[in-house]
N, C-alpha and C positions, 0 to 999 in steps of 0.2 A: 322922541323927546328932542325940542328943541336945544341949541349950542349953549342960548343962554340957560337955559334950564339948568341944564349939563356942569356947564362952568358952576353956577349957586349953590349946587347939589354938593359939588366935588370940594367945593373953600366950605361950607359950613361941616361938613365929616372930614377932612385936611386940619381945620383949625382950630373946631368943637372938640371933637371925639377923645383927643389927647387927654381934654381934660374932663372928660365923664360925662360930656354933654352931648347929647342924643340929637340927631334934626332929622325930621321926618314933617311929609306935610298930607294933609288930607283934601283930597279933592272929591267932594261932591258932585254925582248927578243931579236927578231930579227929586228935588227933596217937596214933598208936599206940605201946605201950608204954611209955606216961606216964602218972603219977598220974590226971591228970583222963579218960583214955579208961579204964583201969580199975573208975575209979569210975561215971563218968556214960553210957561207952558201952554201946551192947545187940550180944549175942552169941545169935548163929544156934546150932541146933540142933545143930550143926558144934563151935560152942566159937570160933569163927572171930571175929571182930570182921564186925559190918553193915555192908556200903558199901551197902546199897541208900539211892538218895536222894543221892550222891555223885556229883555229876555226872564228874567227873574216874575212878571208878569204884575207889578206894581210899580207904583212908586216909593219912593222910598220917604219913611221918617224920620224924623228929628232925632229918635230914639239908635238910630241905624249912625249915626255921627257922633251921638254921645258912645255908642259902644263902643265905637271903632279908636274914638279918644280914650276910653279907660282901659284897653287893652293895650295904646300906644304908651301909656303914664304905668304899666304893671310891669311887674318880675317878668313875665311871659313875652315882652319883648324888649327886653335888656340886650339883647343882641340884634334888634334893626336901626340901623341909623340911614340918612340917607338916602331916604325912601316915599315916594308919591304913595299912597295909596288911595286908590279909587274905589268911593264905595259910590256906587252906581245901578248896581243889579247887573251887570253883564254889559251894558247900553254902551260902554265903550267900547269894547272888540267888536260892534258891529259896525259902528257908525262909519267906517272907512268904507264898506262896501257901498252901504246907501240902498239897501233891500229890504225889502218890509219883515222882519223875522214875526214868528217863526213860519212862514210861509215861502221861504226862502228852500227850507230846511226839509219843510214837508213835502211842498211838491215844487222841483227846480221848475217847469214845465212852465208852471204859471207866471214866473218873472222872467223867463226866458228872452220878452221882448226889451227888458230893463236893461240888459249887457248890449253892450258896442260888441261888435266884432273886432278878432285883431285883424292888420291890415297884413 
């Protein structure tokens, strides 16, 4: 998480929270059917939109953001504040590596030439 992040994070539950106001934000992977997966996603041979590298093995819906918003708006998370939540399918804990999942996972052997050595 970046500093700035950090600092926005830490002033809106410091200066919200006192008085009953909740801040949490939603961050979106690849949402299908929306401007930014149009734009920015890649499409298979197919025409298909790519899950490969999605660990959850789609992409995700519209419907995957409105839930995650009426669970943030319910009784059931009256005690999170201050909190990114990534609905993504998994796609961000990977994405640091930069490995084709789940092939990664299945067999190391074949990405093997993909890692640097250390020196």
């Amino acid at each position: 998480m970046s500093e700035h992040r950090k600092d926005r994070t830490y002033m809106s539950v410091q200066h919200c929270t006192i008085k009953g106001i909740r801040s949490n934000v939603i961050a979106p992977g690849p949402i299908g059917g929306t401007e930014g997966m149009d734009r920015l996603g890649t499409k298979g041979a197919d025409g298909l939109q790519n899950i490969r590298g999605i660990p959850a093995g789609r992409v995700g819906d519209v419907r995957d953001i409105s839930n995650t918003t009426v669970f943030l708006f319910s009784d059931a998370a009256s005690f999170i504040t201050g909190h990114v939540i990534v609905v993504d399918g998994g796609n961000e804990h990977l994405r640091t590596f930069g490995l084709p999942y789940p092939e990664a996972v299945l067999d190391p052997q074949s990405v093997k030439a993909l890692i640097k050595p250390r020196l």
